[in-house]
Every structure is written in C-alpha cells, then in structure tokens.
PDB file of N, CA, C and O in Angstrom:
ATOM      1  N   UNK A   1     -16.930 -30.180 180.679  1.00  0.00           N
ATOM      2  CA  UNK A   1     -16.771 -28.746 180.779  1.00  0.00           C
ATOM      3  C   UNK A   1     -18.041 -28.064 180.302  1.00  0.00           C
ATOM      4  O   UNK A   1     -18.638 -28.303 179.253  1.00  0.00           O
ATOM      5  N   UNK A   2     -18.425 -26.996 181.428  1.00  0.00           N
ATOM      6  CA  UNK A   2     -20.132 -26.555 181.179  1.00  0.00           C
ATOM      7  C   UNK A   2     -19.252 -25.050 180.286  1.00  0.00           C
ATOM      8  O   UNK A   2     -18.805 -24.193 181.048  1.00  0.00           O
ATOM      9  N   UNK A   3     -19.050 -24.812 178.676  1.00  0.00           N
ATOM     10  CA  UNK A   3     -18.308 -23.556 177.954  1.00  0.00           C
ATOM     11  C   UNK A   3     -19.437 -22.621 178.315  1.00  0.00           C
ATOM     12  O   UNK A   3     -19.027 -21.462 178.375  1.00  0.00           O
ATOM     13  N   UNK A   4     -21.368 -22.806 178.705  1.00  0.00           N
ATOM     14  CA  UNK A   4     -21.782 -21.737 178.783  1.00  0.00           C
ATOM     15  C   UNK A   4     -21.848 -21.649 180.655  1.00  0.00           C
ATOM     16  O   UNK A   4     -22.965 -21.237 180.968  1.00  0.00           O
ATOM     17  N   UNK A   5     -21.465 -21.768 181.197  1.00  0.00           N
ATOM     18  CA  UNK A   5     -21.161 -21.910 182.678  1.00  0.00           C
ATOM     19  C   UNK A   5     -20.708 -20.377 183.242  1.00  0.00           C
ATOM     20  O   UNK A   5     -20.417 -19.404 182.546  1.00  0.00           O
ATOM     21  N   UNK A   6     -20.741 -20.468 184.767  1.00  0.00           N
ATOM     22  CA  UNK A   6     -20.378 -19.072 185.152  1.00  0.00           C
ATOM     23  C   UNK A   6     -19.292 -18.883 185.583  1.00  0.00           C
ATOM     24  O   UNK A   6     -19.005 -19.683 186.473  1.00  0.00           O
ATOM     25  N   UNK A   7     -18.281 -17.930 185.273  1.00  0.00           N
ATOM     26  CA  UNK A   7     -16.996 -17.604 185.473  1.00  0.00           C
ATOM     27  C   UNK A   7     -16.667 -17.536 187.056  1.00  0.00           C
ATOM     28  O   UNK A   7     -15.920 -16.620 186.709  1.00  0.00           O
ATOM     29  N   UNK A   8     -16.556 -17.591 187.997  1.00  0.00           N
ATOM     30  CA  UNK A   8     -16.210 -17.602 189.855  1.00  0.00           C
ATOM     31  C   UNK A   8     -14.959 -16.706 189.892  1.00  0.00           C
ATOM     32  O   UNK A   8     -13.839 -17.006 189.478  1.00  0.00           O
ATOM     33  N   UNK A   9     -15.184 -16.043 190.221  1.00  0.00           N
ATOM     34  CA  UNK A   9     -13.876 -14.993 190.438  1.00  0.00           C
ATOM     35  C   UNK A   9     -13.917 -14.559 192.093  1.00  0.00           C
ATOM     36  O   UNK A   9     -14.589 -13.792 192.783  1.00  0.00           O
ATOM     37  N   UNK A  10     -12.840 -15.471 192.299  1.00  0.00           N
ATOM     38  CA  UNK A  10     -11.934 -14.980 194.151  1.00  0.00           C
ATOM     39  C   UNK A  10     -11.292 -14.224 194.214  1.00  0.00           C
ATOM     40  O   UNK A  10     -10.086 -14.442 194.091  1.00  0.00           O
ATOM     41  N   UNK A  11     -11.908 -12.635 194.493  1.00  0.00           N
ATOM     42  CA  UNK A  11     -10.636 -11.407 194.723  1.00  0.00           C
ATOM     43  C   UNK A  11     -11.252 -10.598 195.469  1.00  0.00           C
ATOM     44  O   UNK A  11     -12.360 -10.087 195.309  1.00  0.00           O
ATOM     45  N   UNK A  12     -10.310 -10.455 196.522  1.00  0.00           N
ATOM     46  CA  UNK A  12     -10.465  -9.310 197.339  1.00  0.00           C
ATOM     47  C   UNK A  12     -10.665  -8.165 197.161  1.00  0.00           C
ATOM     48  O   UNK A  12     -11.517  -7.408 197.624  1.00  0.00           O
ATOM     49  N   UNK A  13      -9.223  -7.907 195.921  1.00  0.00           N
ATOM     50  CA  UNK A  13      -9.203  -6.726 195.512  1.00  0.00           C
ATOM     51  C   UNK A  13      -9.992  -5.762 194.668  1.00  0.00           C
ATOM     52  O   UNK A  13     -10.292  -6.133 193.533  1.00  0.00           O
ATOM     53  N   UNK A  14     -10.451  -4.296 195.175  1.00  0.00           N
ATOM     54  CA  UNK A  14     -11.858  -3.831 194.189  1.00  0.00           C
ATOM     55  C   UNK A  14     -10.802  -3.624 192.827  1.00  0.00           C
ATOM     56  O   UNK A  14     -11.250  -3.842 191.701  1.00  0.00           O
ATOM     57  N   UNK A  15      -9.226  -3.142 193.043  1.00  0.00           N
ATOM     58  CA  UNK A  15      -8.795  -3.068 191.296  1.00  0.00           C
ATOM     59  C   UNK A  15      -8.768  -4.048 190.449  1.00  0.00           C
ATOM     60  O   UNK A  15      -9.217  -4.084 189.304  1.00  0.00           O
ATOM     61  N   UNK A  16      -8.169  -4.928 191.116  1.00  0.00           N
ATOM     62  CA  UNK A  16      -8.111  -6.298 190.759  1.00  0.00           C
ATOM     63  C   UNK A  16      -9.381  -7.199 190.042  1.00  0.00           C
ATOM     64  O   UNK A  16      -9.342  -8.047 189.150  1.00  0.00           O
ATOM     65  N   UNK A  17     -10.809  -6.498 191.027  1.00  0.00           N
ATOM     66  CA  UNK A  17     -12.251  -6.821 190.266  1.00  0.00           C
ATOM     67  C   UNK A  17     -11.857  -5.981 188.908  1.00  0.00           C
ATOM     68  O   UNK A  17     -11.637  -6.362 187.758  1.00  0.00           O
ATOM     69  N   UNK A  18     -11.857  -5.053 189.341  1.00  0.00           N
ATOM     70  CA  UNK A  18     -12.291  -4.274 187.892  1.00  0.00           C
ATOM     71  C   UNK A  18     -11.680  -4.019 186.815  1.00  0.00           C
ATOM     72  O   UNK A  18     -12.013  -3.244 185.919  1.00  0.00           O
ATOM     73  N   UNK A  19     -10.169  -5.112 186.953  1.00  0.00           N
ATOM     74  CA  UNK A  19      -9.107  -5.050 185.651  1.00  0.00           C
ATOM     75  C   UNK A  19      -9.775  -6.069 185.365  1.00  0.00           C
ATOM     76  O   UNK A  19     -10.132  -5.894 184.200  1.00  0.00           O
ATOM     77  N   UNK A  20     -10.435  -7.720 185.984  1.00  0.00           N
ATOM     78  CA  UNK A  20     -11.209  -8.436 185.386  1.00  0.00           C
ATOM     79  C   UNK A  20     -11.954  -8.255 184.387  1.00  0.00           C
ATOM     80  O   UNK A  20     -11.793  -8.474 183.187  1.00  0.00           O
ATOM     81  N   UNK A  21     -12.907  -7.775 185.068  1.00  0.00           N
ATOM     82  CA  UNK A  21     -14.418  -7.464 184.592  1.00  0.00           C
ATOM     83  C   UNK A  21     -13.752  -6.715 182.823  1.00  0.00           C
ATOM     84  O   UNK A  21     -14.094  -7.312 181.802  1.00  0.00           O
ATOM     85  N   UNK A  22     -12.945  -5.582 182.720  1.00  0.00           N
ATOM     86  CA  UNK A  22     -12.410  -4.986 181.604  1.00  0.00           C
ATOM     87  C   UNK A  22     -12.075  -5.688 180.881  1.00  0.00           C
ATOM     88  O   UNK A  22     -12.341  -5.416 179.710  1.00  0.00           O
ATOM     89  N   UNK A  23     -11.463  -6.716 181.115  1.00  0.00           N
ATOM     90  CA  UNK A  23     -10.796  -8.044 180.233  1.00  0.00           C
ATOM     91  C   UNK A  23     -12.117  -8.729 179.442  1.00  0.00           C
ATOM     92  O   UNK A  23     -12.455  -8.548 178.272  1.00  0.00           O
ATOM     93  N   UNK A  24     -12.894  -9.763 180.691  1.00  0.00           N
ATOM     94  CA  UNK A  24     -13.568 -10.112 179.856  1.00  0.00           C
ATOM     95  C   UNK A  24     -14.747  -9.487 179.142  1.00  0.00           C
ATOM     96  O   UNK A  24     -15.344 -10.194 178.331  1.00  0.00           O
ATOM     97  N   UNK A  25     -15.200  -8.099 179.372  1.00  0.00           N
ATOM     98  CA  UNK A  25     -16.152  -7.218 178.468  1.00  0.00           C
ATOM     99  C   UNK A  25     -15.284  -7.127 177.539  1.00  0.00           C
ATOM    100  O   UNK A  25     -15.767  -7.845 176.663  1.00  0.00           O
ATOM    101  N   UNK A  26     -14.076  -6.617 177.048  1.00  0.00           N
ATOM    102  CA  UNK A  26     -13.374  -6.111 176.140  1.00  0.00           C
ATOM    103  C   UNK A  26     -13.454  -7.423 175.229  1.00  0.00           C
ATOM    104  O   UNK A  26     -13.400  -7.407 173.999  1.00  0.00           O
ATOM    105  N   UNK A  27     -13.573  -8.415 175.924  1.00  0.00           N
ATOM    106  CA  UNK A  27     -13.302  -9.786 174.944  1.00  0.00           C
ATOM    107  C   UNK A  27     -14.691 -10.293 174.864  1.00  0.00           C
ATOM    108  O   UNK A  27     -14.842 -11.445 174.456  1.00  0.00           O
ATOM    109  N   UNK A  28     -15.599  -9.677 175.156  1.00  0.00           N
ATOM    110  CA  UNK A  28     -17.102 -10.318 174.657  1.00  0.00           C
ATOM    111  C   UNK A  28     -17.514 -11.564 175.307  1.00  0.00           C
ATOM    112  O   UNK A  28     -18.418 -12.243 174.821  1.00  0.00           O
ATOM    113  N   UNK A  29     -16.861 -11.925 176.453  1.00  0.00           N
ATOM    114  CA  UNK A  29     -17.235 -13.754 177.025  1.00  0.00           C
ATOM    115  C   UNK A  29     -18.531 -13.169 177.213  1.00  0.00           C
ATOM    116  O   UNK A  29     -18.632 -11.947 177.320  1.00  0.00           O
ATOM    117  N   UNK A  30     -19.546 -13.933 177.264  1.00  0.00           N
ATOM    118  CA  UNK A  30     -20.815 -14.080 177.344  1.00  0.00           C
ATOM    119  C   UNK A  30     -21.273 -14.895 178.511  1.00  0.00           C
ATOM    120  O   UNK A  30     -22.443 -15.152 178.797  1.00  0.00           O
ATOM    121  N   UNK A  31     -20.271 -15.240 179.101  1.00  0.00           N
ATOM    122  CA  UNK A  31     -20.475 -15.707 180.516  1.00  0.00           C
ATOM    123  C   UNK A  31     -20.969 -15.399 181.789  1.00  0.00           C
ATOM    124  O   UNK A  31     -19.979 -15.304 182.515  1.00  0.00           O
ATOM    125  N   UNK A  32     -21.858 -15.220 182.355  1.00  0.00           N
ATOM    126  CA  UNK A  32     -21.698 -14.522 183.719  1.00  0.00           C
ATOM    127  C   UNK A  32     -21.105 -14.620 184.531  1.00  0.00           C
ATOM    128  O   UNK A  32     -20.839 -15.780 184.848  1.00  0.00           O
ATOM    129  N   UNK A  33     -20.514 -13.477 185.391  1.00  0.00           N
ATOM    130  CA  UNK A  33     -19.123 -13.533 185.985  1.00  0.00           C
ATOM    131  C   UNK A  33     -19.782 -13.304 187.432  1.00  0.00           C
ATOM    132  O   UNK A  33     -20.651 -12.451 187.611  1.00  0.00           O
ATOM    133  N   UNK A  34     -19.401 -13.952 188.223  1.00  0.00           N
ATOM    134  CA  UNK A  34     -19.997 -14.051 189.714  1.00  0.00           C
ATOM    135  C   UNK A  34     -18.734 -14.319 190.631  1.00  0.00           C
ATOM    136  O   UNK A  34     -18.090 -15.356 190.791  1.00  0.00           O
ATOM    137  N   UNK A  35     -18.496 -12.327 191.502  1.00  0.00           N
ATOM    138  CA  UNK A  35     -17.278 -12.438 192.084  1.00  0.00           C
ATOM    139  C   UNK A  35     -17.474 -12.776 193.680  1.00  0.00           C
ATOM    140  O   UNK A  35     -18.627 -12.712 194.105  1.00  0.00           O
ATOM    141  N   UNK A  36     -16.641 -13.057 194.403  1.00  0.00           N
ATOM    142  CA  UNK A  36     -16.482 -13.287 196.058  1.00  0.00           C
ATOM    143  C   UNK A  36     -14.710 -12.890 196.465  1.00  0.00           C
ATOM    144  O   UNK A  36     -13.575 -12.985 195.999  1.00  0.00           O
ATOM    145  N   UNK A  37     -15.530 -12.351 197.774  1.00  0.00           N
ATOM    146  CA  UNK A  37     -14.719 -11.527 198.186  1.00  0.00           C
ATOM    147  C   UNK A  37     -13.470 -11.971 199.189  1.00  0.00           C
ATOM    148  O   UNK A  37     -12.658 -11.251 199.769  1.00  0.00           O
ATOM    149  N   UNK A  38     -13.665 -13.982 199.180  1.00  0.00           N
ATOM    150  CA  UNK A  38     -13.265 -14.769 200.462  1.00  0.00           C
ATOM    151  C   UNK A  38     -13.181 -16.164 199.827  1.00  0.00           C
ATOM    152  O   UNK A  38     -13.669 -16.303 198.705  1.00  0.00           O
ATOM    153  N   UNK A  39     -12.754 -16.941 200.284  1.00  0.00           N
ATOM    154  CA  UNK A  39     -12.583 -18.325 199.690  1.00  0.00           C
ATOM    155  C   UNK A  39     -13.690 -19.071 200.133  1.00  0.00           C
ATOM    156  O   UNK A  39     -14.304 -19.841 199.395  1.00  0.00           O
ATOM    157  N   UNK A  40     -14.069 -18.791 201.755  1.00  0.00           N
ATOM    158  CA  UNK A  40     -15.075 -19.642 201.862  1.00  0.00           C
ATOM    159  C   UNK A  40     -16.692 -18.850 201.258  1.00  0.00           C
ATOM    160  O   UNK A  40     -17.601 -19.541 200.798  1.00  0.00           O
ATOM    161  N   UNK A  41     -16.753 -17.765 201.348  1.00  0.00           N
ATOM    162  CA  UNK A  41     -18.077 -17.491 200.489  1.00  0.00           C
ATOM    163  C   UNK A  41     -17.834 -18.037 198.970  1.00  0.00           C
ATOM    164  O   UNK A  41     -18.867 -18.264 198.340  1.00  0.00           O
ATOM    165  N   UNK A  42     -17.068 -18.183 198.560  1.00  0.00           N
ATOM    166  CA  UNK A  42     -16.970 -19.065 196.845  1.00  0.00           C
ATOM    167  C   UNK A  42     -17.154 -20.326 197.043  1.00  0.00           C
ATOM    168  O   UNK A  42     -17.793 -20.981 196.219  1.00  0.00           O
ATOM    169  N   UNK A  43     -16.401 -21.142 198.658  1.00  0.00           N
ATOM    170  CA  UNK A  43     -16.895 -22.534 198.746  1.00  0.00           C
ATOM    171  C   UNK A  43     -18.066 -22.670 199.291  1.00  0.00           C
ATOM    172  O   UNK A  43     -18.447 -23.818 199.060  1.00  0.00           O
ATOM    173  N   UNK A  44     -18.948 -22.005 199.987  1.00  0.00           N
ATOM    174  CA  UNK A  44     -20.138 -22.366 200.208  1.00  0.00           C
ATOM    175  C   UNK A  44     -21.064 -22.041 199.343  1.00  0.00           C
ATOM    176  O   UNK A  44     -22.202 -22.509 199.320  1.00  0.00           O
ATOM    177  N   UNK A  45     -20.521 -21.067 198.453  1.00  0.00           N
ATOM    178  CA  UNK A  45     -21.691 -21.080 196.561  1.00  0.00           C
ATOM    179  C   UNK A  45     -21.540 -22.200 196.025  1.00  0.00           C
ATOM    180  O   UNK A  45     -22.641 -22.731 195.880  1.00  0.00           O
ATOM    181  N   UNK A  46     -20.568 -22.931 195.593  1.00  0.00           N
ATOM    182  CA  UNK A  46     -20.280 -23.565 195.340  1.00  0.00           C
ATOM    183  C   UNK A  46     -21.127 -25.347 195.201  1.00  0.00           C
ATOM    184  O   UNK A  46     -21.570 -26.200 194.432  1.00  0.00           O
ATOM    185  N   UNK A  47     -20.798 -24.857 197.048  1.00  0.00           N
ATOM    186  CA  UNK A  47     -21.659 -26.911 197.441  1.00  0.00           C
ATOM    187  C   UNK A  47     -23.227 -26.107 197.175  1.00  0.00           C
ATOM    188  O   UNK A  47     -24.136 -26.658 196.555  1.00  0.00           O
ATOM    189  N   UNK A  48     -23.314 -24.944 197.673  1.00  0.00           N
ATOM    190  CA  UNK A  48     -25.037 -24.564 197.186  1.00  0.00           C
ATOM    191  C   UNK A  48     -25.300 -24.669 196.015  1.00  0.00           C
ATOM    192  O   UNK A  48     -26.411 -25.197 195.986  1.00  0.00           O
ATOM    193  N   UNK A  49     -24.791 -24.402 194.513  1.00  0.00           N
ATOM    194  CA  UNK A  49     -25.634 -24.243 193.343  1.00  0.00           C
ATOM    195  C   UNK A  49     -25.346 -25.765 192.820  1.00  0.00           C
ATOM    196  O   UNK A  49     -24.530 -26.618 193.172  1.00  0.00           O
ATOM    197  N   UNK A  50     -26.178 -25.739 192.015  1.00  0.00           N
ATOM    198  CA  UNK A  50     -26.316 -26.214 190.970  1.00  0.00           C
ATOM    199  C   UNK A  50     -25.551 -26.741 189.719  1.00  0.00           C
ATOM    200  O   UNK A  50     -25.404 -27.872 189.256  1.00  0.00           O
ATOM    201  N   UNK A  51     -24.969 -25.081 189.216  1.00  0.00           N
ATOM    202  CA  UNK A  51     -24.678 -24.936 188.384  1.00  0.00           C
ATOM    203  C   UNK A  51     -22.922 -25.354 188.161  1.00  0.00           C
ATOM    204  O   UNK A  51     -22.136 -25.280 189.105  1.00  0.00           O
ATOM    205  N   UNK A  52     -22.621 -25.665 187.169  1.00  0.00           N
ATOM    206  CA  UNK A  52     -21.492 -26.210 186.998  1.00  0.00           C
ATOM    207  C   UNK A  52     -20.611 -24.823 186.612  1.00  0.00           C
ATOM    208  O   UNK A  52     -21.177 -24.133 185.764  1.00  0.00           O
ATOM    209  N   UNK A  53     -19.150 -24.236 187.158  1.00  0.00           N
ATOM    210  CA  UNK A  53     -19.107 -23.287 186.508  1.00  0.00           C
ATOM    211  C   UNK A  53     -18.224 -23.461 185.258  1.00  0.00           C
ATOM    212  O   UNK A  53     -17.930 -24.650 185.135  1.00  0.00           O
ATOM    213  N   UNK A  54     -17.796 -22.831 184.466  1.00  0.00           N
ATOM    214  CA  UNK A  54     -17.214 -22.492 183.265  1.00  0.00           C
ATOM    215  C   UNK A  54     -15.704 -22.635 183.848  1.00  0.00           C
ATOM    216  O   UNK A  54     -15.083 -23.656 183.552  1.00  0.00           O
ATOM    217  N   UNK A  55     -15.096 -21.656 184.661  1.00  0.00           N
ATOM    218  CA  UNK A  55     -13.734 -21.252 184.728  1.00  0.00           C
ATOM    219  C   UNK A  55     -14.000 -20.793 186.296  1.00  0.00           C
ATOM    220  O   UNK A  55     -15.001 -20.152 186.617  1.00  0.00           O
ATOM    221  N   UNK A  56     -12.772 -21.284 187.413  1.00  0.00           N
ATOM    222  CA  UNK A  56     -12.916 -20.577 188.507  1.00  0.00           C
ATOM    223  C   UNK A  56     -11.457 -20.346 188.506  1.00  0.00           C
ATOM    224  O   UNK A  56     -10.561 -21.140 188.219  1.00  0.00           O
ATOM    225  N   UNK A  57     -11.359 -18.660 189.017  1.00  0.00           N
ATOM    226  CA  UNK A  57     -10.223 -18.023 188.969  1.00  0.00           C
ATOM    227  C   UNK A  57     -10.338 -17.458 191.125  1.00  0.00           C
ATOM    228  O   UNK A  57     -11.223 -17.060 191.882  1.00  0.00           O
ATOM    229  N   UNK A  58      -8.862 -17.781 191.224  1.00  0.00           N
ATOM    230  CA  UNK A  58      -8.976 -17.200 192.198  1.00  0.00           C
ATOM    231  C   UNK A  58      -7.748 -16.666 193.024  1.00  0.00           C
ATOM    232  O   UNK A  58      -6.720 -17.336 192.928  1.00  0.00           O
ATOM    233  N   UNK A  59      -7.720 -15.558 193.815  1.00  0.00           N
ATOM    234  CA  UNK A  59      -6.654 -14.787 194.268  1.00  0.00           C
ATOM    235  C   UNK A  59      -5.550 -15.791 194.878  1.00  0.00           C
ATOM    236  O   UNK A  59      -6.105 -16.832 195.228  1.00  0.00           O
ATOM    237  N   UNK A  60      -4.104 -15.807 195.124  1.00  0.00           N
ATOM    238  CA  UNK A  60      -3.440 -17.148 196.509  1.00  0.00           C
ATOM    239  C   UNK A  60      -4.474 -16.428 197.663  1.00  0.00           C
ATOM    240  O   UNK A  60      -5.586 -16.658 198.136  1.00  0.00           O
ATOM    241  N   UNK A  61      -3.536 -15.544 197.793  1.00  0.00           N
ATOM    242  CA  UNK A  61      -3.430 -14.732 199.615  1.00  0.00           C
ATOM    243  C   UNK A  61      -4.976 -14.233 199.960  1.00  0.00           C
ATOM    244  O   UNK A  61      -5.473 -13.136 199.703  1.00  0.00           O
ATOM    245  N   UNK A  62      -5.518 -15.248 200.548  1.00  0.00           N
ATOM    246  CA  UNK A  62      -7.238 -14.556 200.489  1.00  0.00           C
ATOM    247  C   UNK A  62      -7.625 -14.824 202.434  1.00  0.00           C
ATOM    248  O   UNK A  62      -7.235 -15.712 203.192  1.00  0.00           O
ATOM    249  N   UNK A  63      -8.962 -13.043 202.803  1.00  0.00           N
ATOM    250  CA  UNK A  63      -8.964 -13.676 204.156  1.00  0.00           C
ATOM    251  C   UNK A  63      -9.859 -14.991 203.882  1.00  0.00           C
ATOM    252  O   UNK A  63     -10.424 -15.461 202.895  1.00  0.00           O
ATOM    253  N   UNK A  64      -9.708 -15.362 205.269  1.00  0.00           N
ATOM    254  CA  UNK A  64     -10.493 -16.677 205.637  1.00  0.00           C
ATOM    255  C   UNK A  64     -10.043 -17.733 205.258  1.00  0.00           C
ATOM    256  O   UNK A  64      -9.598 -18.580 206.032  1.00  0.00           O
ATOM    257  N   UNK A  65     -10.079 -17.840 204.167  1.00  0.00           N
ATOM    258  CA  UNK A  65      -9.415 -19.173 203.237  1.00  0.00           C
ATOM    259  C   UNK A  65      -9.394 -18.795 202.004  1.00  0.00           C
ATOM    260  O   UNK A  65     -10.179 -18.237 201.237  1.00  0.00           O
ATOM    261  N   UNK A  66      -7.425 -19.563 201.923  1.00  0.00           N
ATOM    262  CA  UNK A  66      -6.890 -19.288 200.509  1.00  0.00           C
ATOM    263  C   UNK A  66      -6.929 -20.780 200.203  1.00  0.00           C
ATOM    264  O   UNK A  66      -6.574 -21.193 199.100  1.00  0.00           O
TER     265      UNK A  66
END
C-alpha cells in the first residue's frame, strides 16, 4: 500500500465531486486527489501512470464503463 499515493475518484457527479473534495480538505489528507468523469478515462490513467494509487473510490452507475 503506496499511504502517500493518489486518491482516484470515479464520479460523474459535479455535487458528488464537491461533497468529496470537502471531506477530504476538512480532514487534512495530504494526498492528491485526481478525479474522472468515466470508468474508462480512470482505466486508461491507470495502465498509463506509474504511480501506485493510495485509495480508488468510484461511482456503480458510470457512462461508458461501470
């Protein structure tokens, strides 16, 4: 588990972004949070980086792929 890794957040929704984002500022994660708007733009970041992420959170009901 990479604890300083980047958070992946799958949501369509812009409220839904931004009750996130409130959560973890309010709670200080120090993580960078890197959202997508689709399942497959999160799976093709994904096989592209590198980076290992921390936590991937993601919506069921998503277009393209849930």
């Amino acid at each position: 588990m990479n604890k300083k890794g980047e958070i992946v957040i799958i949501e369509d929704d812009a409220d839904d972004r931004f009750l996130l984002e409130e959560v973890f500022s309010s709670l200080n994660y120090p993580n960078k949070r890197v959202y997508f708007p689709d399942g497959q733009e999160a799976l093709d970041y994904l096989y592209k980086t590198d980076t290992v992420p921390f936590l991937i959170l993601s919506d069921v009901n998503m277009p393209k792929l849930d």
